[in-house]
N, C-alpha and C positions, 0 to 999 in steps of 0.2 A: 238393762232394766228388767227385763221376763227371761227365765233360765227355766226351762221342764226337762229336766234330768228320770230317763226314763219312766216316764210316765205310761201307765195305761189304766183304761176303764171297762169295768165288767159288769155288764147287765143279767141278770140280779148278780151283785155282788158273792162271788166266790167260786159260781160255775154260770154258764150260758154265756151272750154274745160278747165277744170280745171287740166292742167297738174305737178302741183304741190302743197302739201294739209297740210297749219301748218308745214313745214319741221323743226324741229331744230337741229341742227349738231355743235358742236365742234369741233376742229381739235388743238391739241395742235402742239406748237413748234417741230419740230421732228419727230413727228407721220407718217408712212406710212401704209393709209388708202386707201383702195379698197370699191367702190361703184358699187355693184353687180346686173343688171336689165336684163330683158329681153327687145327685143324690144318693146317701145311704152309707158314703162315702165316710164319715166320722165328722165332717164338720162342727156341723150342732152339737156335738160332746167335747170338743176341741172348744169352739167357743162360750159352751160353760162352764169349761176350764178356766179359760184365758179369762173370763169375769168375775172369777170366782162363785158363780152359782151353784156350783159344784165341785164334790172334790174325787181327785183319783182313786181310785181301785190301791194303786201300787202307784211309787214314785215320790217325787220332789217337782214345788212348783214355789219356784222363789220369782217376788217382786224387789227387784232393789236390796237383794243381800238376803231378803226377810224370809223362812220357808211357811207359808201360806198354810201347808197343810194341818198345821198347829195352831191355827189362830179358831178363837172362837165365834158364832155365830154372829155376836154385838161385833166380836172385832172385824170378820169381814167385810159386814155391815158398813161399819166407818171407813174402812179401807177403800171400797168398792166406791164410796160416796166423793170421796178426796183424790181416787187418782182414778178412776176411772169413767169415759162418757161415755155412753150406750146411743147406737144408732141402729134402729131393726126397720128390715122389710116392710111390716105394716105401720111403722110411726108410731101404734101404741099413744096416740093424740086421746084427752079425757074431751068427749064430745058437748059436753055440759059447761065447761070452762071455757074462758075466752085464748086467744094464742097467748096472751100476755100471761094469765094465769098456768096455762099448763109449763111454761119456760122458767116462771118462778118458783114450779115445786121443788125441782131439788135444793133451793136456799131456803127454804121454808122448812126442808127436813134438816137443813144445816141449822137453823135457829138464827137466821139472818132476820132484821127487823124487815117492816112491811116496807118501809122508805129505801132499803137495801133493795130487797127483791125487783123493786118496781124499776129502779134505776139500772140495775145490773141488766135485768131481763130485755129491758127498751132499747139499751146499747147494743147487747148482743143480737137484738132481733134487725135493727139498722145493716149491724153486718155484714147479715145475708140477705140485705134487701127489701124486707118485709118490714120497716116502721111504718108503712101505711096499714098495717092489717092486726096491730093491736091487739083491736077488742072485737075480730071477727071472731066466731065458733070455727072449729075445722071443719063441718062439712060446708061452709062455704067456700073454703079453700081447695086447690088444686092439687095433683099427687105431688108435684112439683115444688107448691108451696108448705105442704104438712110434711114434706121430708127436710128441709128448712128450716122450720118450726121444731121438728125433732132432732136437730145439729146443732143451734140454736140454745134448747133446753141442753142438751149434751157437754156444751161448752160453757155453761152461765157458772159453772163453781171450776173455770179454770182448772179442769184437770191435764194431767201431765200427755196421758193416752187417751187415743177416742178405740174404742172397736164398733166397727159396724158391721150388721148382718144382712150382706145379699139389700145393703142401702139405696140401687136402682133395679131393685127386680120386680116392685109395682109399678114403675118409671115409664112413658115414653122415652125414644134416644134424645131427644132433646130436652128434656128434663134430667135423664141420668144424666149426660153431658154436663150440665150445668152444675148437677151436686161434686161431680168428681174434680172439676174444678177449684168450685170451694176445697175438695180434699186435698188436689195438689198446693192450693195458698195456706193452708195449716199446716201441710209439710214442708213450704216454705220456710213458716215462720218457728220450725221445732218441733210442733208437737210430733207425737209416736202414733202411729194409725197401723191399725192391723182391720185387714178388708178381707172376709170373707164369702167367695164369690162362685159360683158356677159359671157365670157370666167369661168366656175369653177377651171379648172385648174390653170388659173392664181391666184384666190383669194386663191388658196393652200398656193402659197406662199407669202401671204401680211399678216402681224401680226393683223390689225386689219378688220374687216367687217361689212360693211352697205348694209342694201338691200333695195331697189325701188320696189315698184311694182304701178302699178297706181296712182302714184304720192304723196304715202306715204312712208318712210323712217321708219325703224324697224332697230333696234342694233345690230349686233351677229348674232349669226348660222353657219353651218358650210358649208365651200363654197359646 
């Protein structure tokens, strides 16, 4: 599914930090992969890699046969819309919108009608638990429940991959606990998760392991 064929990233572009060095990474269909760093570590440049929010300095970052670095802004755009779901640290929740609205934005940027959104959004938000919390605002909700909310949203246009970023690191353990759950029942059911994490305890429970450190990637180890 994800192929980065020596890849690296150069802050500013040409000379200065060299935060990512030769990276090449697989990621098969299904796979849920945990990428393990400390701060400073390269993560964050790896994962606006892997989202296409960015692109490499040097290298090849192919999805699916396709080399990424070639496509244009509209195209990653659509790309990034259709196979990828975004799950970050702070949720990124619109405080203004109810749960039910902020879940339906990305079919609303799909051009899904308003009777789609509503219907798609209420199933997905059931889920994870939360059909009773609709038409609450996020700050009435718990970290627990807007990291839900933002898995949720993440999964309502059925993409193939979720990435999430450091997804229990606002979390109590009992809260994490529960989202990684939901992660192991989506790796159940197929989808691709790539978790990036500082957290060891999290990489306890992901099958497979990559670690960063200074902006090179090693295979294995134990979290």
């Amino acid at each position: 599914m994800i192929d980065l064929v020596n890849v690296s990233k150069i802050y500013p572009a040409g000379a200065g930090v060299r935060a990512l060095q030769n990276v090449n990474l697989t990621v098969a269909e299904g796979e849920y992969v945990g990428i393990l760093g400390p701060s400073g570590s390269g993560k964050s440049t790896l994962l606006n890699l892997l989202g296409l929010l960015d692109a490499p300095t040097s290298g090849v970052l192919n999805y699916g046969g396709r080399d990424t670095t070639s496509f244009s802004d509209l195209e990653l755009s659509r790309f990034r819309g259709q196979f990828i779901g975004f799950v970050f640290q702070s949720f990124h929740l619109i405080n203004h919108l109810s749960v039910i609205e902020n879940v339906e934005l990305p079919l609303f940027y799909q051009g899904a009608s308003a009777r789609e959104r509503r219907e798609r959004s209420a199933a997905q938000l059931e889920a994870v638990n939360l059909g009773h919390r609709l038409s609450h605002r996020p700050r009435q909700l718990s970290g627990g429940e807007c990291q839900r909310v933002a898995i949720a949203r993440a999964l309502v246009t059925n993409p193939p991959m979720i990435l999430a970023d450091e997804p229990t690191g606002n979390l109590d353990s009992k809260s994490g606990q529960e989202i990684l759950a939901i992660f192991d029942a989506l790796h159940q059911e197929g989808k691709t998760l790539i978790v990036i994490t500082h957290d060891p305890t999290v990489g306890k429970r992901i099958p497979r392991i990559v670690r960063i450190a200074d902006g090179i990637l090693t295979e294995g180890g134990p979290p």
